[in-house]
N, C-alpha and C positions, 0 to 999 in steps of 0.2 A: 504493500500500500504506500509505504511511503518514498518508491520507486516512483512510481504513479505520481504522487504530489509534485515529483523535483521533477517530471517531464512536463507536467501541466503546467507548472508554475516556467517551466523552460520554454515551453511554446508560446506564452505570454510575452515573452522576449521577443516573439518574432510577428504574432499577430493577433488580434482582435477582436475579430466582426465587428468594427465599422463604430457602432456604438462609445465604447473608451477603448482608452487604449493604456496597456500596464505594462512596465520596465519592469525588472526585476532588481538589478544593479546596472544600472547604466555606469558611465564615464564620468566622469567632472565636465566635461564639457557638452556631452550628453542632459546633466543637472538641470545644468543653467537656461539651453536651450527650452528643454522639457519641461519646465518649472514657469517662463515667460508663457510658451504655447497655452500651460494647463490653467494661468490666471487671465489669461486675455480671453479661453474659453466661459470662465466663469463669471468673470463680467458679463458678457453675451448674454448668459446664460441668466444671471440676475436681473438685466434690463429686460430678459424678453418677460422674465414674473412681475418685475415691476410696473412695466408698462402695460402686459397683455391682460392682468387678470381684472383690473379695472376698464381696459378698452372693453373687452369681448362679454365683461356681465353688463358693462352699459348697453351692446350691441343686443346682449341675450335678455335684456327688462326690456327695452322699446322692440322689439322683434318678435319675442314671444309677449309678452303683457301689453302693448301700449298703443302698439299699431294694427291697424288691421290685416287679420291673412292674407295674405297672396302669396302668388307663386315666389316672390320675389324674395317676400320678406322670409318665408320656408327654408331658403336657401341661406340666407344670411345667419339665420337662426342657429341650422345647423351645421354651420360652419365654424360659428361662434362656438357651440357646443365642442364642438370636436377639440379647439386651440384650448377653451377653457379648463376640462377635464385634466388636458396633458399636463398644461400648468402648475393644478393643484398637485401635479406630483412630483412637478421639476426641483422643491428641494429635496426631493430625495437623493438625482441623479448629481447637484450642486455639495450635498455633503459630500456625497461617496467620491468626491476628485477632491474636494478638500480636505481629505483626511486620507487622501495618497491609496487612491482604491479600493479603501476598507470599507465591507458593508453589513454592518452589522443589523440590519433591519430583517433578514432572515431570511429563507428561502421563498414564502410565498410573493413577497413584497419584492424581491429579488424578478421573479417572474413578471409580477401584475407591473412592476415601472417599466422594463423595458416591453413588455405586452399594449401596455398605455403608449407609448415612444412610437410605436409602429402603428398602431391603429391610427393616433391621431395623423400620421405622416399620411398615411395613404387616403385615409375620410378627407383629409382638409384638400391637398393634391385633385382629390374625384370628385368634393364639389367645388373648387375653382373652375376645371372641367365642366361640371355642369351648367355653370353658369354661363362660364364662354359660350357654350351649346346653345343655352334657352337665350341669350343677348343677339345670337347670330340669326337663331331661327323667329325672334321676335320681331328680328328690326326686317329681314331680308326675305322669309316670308310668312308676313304676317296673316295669311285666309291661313294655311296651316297651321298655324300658332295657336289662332283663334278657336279652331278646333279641336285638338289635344293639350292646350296648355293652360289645364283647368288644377286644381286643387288637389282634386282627387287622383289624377296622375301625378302628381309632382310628389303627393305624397308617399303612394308608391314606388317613385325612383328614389325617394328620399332612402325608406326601406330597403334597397335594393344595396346602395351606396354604404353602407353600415351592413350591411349582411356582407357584403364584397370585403370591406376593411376588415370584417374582422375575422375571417378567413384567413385574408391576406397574411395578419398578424398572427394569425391561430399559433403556426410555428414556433412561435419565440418562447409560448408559454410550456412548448415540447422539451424545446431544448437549451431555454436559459435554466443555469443551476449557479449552486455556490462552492466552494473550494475554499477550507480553511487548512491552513498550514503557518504556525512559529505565531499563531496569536492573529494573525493577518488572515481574513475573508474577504474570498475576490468573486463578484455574481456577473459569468461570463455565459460565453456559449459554447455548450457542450455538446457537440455533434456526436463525439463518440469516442470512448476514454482510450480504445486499444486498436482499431483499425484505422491507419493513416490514410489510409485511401478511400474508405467511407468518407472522414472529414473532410476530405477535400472536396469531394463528389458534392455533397451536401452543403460546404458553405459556398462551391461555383452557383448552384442551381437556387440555390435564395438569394444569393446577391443580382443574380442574371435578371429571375422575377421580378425583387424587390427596382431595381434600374430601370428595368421595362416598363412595369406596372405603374408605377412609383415617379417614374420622370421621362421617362420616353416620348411613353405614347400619349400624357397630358401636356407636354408638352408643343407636339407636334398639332393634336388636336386645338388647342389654346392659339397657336400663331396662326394654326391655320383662318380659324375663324375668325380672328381680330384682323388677318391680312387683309381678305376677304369682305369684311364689313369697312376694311376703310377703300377699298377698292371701288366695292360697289356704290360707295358715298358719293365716292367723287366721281362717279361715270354718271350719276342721275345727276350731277354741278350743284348739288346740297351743299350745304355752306356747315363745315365741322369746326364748330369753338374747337381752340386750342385747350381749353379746358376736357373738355373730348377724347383730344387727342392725347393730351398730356398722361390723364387716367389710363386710358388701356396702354399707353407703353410703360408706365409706373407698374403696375398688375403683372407682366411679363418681365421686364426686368426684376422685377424684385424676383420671384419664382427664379427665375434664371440666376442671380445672386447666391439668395439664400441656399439653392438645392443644387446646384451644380457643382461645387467642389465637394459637397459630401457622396455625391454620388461618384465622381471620378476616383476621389480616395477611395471609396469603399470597392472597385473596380482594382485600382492599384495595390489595394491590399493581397486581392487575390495572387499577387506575383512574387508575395512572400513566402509560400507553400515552397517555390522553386531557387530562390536567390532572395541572400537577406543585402539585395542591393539596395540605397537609397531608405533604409533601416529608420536613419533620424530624419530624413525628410516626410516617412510618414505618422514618426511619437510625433512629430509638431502640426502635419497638416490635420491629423484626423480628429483631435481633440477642437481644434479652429473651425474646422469645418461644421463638426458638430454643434457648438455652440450656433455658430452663424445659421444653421440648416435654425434651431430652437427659437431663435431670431424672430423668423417668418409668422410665427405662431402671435406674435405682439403686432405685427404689421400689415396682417389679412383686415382687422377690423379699421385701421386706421386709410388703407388706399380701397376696400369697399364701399364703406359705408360713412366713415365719418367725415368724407369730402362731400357730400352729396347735401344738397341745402335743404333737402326733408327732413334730414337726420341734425341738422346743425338749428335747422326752425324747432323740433321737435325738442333736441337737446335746452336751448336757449329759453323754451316757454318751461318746461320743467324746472331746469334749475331757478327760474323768477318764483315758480311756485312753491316750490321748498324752501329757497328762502323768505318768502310772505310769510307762509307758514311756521316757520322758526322764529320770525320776528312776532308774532302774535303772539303764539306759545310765551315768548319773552316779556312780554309786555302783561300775561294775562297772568304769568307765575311771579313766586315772588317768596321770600321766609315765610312763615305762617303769620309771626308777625304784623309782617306788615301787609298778611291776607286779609288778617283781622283789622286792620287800621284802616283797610282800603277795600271794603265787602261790597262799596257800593260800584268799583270799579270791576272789581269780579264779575259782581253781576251781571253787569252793562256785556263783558265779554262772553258768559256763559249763553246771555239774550243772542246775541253775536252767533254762536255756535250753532245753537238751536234755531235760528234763521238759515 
């Protein structure tokens, strides 16, 4: 067994899956490198909680609660959903680097954070996708549109998009495990403890999927549509605000930012099976990448929805109204005191209320 450990814990040295990435003894100059990569990840990685869990519950109260159904706001919702959930778990994945890949929250938790990591990647990825779709075929042809882009479908591709994800992820919850050895637990991915040629077989063929599914083909589908509607704009001499414009090539480049070096790294990883060429270029890229991919997650509700002057009219009337609100309360409370010194002002407010 403890054969086993010192090869695990050896393979570590060499690769990943994508996710973290763990040294065992590196260099001194190995450290220092490694040690920059793994804080600039977690910055990242802190901004996108900072920022994301507040954008995406604002997103997920006026979307779900506030605004009326449609198709539109469906999609927003659970998009929001999907960045939200990840969120709430990302300090899990922000200790376990700050504390130099110890993870002591246990096996199931071990499972369900990187099980969360992959669903949310491929849910938020399929409906970015969906949107592009339902924006291409709303604007370009809308008798079709008109006809199947009702409620009731939308809700069933909703369904479909979250059965798809978590499929996709199913995996991870197969074959993420934990490994403790000398005090130190590391919750990696365990393809398989004693045939090297399974593991290989097994992490080509989810990385292939996970690239494919995951950034390929939304990709491709995504330019194609946004190419296509600004094509078609300008052949009918529609006059496209820069505003317009400016949003769907924000929407794409970002996607193309955030997910493209993680997915190259996780591509490049695979070439460690064979040669541990280019060793410190990927302890530094894959940690970076990763954060920057967790990024995205803070950034979907910000170039969706909170550029859009429904969402800024809607924001804008809410917060006057919680603030009235909070001012009244202020004004209507007070020590008991001077509840009792001032009953008749009370009153006057509770008259107030009850109007």
């Amino acid at each position: 067994m403890e054969d086993l450990e010192e090869k695990l814990f050896e393979d570590f040295d060499n690769y990943s899956d994508a996710l973290e990435y763990y040294a065992l003894e590196p260099d001194l100059e190995e450290k220092v490198h490694l040690g920059v990569a793994h804080w600039v990840s977690l910055v990242l990685c802190c901004l996108a909680f900072v920022l994301g869990i507040p954008g995406n519950a604002i997103v997920i109260w006026f979307t779900g609660f506030k605004w009326k159904k449609t198709v539109s706001t469906l999609w927003f919702l659970n998009l929001a959903i999907a960045d939200f959930i990840f969120l709430l778990f990302l300090p899990l994945y922000i200790s376990y680097v700050a504390m130099n890949f110890h993870w002591p929250f246990g096996s199931w938790l071990c499972k369900a954070n990187s099980f969360i990591a992959q669903l949310n990647m491929f849910a938020s990825v399929f409906f970015l996708t969906v949107i592009s779709l339902d924006r291409y075929f709303h604007l370009i042809h809308p008798v079709l549109s008109q006809r199947h882009r009702t409620l009731k479908n939308s809700l069933l591709v909703t369904l479909f998009v979250w059965l798809l994800a978590f499929l996709m992820g199913g995996p991870t919850l197969y074959f993420r495990d934990v490994l403790e050895s000398n005090n130190h637990i590391l919750c990696y991915t365990n393809y398989h403890e004693h045939d090297p040629d399974l593991t290989l077989l097994r992490h080509h063929i989810l990385t292939w999927v996970k690239v494919t599914a995951g950034y390929l083909f939304p990709l491709l589908t995504m330019s194609v549509c946004y190419l296509c509607l600004i094509f078609k704009v300008k052949k009918r001499s529609t006059l496209v605000s820069s505003k317009h414009f400016w949003t769907i090539l924000a929407v794409v480049t970002a996607f193309l930012i955030c997910w493209t070096p993680y997915h190259l790294f996780s591509i490049w990883e695979l070439t460690i099976h064979h040669t541990g060429s280019f060793h410190q270029v990927l302890q530094a890229g894959i940690p970076l990448s990763t954060g920057l991919a967790f990024l995205n997650s803070c950034l979907n509700p910000i170039l969706y929805v909170l550029i859009s002057k429904k969402f800024q009219v809607h924001f804008r009337a809410s917060v006057a109204e919680i603030l009235k609100y909070t001012l009244w309360e202020v004004s209507c409370s007070g020590t008991v005191s001077e509840q009792l010194k001032n009953s008749e002002t009370r009153t006057q407010c509770l008259l107030e209320t009850a109007q």
